[in-house]
N, C-alpha and C positions, 0 to 999 in steps of 0.2 A: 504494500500500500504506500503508496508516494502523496506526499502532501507539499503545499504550495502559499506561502502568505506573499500577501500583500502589503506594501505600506507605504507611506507618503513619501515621495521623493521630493528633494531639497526644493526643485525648480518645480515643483507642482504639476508639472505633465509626468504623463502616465507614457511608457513606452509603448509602441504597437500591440505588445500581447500581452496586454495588460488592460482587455476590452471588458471594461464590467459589463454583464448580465447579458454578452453577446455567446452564442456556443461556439464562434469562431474562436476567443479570445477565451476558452475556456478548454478548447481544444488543443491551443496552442499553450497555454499552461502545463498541460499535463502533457505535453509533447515534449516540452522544457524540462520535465521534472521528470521522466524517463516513461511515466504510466502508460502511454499509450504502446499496443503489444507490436505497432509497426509502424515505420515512419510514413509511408506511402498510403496509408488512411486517411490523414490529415490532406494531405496531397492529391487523394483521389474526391476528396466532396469537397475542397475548397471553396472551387464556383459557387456550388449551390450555397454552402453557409455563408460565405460574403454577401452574397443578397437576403439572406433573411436573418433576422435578430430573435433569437432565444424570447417564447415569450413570455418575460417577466413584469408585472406591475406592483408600485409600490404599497399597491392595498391587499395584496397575496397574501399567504403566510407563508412561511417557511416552509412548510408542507407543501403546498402547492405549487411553490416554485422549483424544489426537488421533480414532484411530479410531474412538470410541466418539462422540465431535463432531462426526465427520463422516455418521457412520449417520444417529445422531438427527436432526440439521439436514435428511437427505436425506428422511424420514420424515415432518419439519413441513413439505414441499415448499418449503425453502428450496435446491433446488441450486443457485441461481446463487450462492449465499452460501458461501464454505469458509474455515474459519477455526481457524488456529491458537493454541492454547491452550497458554502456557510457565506450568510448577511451578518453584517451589522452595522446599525443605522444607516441601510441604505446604499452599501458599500458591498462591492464584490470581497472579501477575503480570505475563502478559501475555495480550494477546487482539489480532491482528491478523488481516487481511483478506488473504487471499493472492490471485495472481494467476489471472485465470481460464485 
């Protein structure tokens, strides 16, 4: 299981893959942090997750927005992939790879 924080950088931008509550930049987290089981996953649905944004709302809960990570993920037929996604206050900060 590979885990992944986030935190305020000096200059206040966020680097490219460091895309809150998008599955591109959640993708690419855990592609950083080794959890993805091959590079060329990432690589093969690119296109399609650069056009569409993970769908998260700030009136969700925590629950739902897991859930809603897991639909989509199963939809880019990433199932071997499940990945938990921790908020706080509204903030992307964590992305790990759970067990299969």
């Amino acid at each position: 299981m590979s885990e992944e924080r986030l935190g305020n950088r000096p200059s206040g931008r966020r680097r490219s893959s460091e895309l809150p509550g998008t599955l591109l930049g959640c993708l690419l987290l855990l592609e950083k942090s080794g959890g993805l089981p091959a590079e060329h996953l990432l690589e093969a649905t690119e296109q399609r997750l650069e056009a569409s944004a993970l769908p998260v709302t700030l009136k969700q809960s925590g629950r739902q927005r897991l859930r809603n990570a897991r639909v989509y993920l199963e939809r880019q037929d990433l199932r071997g992939v499940l990945v938990e996604i921790g908020y706080f206050r509204r903030s992307l900060v964590r992305v790990r790879t759970l067990p299969a």
